[in-house]
N, C-alpha and C positions, 0 to 999 in steps of 0.2 A: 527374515527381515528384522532387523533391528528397531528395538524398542525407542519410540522418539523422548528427548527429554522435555519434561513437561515445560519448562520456559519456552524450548522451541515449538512447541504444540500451544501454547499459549498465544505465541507470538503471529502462529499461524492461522490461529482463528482469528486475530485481530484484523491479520492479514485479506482475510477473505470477508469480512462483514465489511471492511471497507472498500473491497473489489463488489460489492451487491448494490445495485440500482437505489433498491429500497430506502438503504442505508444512507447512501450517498447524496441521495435530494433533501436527506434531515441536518442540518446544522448543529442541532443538538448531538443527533449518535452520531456524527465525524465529529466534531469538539473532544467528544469525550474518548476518542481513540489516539486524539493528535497530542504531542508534549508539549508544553505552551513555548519550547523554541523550537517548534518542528519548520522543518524546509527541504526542499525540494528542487532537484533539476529534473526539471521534465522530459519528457521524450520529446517535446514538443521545441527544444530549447532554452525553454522561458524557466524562470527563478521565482519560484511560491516561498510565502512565508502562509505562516497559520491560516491569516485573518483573511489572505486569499485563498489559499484553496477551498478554504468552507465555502466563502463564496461563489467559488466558479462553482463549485459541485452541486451547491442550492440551486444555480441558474440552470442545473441538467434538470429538469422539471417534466422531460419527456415519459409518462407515465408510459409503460411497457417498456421501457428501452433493455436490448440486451446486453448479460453483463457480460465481462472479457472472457473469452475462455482462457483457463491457468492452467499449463503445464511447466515440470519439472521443478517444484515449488523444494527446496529444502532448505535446514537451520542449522546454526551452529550457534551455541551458546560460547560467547567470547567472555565472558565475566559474569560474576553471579548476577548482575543487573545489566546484560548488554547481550541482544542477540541479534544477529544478522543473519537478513533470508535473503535468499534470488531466486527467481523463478521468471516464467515469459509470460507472456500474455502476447491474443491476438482479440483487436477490438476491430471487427467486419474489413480484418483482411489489415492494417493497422499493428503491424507484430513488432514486441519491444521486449530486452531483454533488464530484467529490474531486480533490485537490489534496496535491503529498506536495515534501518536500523531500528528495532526496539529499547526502550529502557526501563526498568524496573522503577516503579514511584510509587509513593503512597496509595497513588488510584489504581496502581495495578500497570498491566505492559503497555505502555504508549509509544506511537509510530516520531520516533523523532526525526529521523533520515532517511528521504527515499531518493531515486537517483532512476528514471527509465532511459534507455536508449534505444533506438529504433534499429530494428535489424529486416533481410528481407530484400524482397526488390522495391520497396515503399519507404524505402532507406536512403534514396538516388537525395 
């Protein structure tokens, strides 16, 4: 197995502490993972900028809720400040195929472009 590079292992932990419940009901640790022009098409259709998705994530307040399960997660480092991942997720049956752009900034790797698509029979 090949050694990952560490921006794409960087980008991949980012990747998953914002896939974590915990994470994601704090507005402070999602802020601090998003790029201040980060945006979003969702699986869902709908068009996030920053100041919403912090939002809607705060309103997950479902304490225990479970997180997605993530397969097939890999990176490619496209420039020394620019890495893009995909991987699936299935959130209780909920299965999207997703795609996310990191960027290298002073504060380190921030999620600037994410993009899910639903795949699936839950795709109709």
């Amino acid at each position: 197995m090949l050694e990952r590079d560490a921006a794409v292992e960087a980008a991949i932990e980012g990747e998953l502490r914002l896939l974590d419940p915990e994470i994601r009901r704090s507005p402070e640790l999602v802020g601090a993972l998003l790029h201040p022009d980060f945006h979003e098409f969702g699986a869902s259709g709908r068009i996030w900028d920053r100041a919403s998705i912090i939002a809607s994530l705060a309103g997950e307040n479902e304490s225990g809720a479970r997180p997605s399960t993530t397969s097939h997660m890999k990176g490619v480092q496209l420039a020394s400040d620019l890495v893009h991942l995909t991987f699936d997720t299935d959130n209780n049956g909920l299965r999207a195929h997703r795609s996310s752009l990191w960027r290298l900034t002073e504060e380190g790797w921030l999620l600037y472009f994410h993009q899910g698509t639903p795949h699936g029979s839950d795709a109709a």
